[in-house]
Backbone as numpy.savetxt, mean C-alpha at the origin, in Angstrom:
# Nx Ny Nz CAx CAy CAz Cx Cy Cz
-19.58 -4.59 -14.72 -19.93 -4.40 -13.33 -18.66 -4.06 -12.54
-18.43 -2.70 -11.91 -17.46 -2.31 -10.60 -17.43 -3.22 -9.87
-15.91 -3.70 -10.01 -15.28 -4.60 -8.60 -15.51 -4.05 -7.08
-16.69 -4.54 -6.49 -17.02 -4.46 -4.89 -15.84 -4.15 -3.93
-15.00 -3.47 -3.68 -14.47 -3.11 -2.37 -14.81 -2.91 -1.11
-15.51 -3.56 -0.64 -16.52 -2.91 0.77 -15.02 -3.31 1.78
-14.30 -4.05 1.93 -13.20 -4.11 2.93 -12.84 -2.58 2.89
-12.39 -1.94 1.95 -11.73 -0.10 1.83 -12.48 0.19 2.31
-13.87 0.36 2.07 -15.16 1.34 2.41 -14.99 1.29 4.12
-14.88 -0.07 4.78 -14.99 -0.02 6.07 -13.96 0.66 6.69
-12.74 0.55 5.86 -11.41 1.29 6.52 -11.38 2.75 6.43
-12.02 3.25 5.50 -12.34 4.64 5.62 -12.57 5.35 6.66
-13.29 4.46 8.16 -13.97 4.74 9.11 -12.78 5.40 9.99
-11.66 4.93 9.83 -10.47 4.91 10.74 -9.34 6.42 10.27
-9.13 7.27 10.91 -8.12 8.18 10.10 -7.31 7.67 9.83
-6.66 8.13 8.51 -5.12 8.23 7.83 -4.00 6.95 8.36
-3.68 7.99 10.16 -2.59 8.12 10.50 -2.59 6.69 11.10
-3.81 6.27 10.95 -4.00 4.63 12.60 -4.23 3.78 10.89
-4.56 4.22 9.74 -4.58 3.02 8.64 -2.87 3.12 7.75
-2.32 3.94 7.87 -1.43 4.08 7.52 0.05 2.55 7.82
0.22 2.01 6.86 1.25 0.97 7.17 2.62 1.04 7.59
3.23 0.02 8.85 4.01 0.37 9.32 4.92 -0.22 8.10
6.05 0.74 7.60 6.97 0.59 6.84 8.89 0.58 7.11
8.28 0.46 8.70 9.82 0.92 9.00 10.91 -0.15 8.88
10.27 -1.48 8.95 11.18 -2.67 8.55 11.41 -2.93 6.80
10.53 -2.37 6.20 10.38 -2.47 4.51 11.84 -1.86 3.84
12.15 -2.73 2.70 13.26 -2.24 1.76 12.85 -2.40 0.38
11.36 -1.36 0.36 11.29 -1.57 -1.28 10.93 -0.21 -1.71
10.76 -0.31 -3.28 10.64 1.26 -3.71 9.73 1.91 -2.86
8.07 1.24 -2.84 7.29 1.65 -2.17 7.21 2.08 -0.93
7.85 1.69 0.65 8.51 2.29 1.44 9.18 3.54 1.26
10.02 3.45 0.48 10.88 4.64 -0.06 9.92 6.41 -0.26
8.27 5.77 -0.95 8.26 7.08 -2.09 6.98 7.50 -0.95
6.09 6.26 -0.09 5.03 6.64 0.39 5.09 7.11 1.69
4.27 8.32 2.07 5.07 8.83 2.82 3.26 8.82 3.31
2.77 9.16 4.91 1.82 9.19 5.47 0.95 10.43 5.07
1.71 11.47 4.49 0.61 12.52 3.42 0.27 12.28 2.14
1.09 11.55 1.58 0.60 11.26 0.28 -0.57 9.63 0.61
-0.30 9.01 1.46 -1.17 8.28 1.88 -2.78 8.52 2.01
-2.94 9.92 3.27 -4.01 10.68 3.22 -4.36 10.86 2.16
-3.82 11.65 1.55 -4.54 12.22 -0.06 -4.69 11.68 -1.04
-4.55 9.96 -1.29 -5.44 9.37 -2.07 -5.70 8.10 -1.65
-5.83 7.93 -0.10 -6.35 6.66 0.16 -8.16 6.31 -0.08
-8.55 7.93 0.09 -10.08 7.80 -0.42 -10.44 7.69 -2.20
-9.24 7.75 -2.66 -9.52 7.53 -4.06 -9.66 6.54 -4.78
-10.61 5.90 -5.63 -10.79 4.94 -6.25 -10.71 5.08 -7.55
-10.41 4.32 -8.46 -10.63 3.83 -10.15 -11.98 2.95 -10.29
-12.15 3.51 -11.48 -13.84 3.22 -11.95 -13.82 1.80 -11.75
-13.23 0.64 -11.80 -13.44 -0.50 -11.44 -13.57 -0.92 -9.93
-13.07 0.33 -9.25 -12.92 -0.12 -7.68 -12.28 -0.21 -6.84
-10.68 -0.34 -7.43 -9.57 -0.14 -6.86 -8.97 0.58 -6.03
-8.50 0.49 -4.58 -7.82 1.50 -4.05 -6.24 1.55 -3.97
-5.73 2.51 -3.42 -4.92 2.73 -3.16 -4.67 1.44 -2.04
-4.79 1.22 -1.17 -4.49 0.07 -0.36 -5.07 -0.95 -1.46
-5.15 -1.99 -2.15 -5.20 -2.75 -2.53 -4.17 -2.47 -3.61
-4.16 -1.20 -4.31 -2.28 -1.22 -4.70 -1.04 -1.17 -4.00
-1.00 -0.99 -2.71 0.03 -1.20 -2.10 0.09 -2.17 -1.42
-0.85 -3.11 -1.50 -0.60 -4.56 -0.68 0.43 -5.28 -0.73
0.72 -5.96 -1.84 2.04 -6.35 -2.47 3.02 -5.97 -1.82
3.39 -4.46 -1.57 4.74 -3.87 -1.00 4.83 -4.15 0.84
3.42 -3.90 1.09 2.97 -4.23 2.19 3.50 -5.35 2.79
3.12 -6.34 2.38 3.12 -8.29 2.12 4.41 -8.50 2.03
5.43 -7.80 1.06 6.66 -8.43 0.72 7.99 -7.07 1.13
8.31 -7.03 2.21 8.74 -6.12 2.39 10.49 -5.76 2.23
10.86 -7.05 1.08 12.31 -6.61 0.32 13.13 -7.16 1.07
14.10 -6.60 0.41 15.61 -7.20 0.86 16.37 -8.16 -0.26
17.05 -8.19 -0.55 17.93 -9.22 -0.95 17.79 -10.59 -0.50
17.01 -11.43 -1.84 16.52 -12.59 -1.30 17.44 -13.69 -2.56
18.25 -15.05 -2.08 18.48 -15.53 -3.09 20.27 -15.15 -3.49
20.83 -15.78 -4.72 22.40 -15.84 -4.67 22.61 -14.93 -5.35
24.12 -14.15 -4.81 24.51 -13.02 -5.40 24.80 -13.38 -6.77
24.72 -12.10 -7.98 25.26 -12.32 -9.17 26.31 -13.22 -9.16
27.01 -13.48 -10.14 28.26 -13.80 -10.69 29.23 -12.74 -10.87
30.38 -12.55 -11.17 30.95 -11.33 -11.68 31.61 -11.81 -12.91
């Protein structure tokens, strides 16, 4: 049985540019590579289980980097 996403389905309602995450405080790869067109062009895309694109970028979303914790040793 396909994992239910109806939270995505409702966000669909909204364009791109107003669902698009603010990334400007973020220091992680994901910040780095996602850019608000590549956003558009597969935020309507799903995997046969259900998955979107926003529920793969949550994580980066949520944890937005930096150097956390004691520097190496040398």
């Amino acid at each position: 049985m396909p994992f239910s996403s109806t939270h995505n389905q409702h966000k669909l309602r909204f364009p791109a540019a107003e669902e698009f995450p603010d990334l400007a405080h973020h220091n992680n790869h994901m910040a780095k590579v996602l850019t608000p067109q590549l956003y558009e062009r597969l935020r309507d895309k799903e995997t046969p289980s259900g998955f979107t694109l926003d529920d793969v970028i949550q994580t980066g979303v949520d944890n937005p980097g930096g150097w956390r914790g004691a520097a190496p040793s040398a």
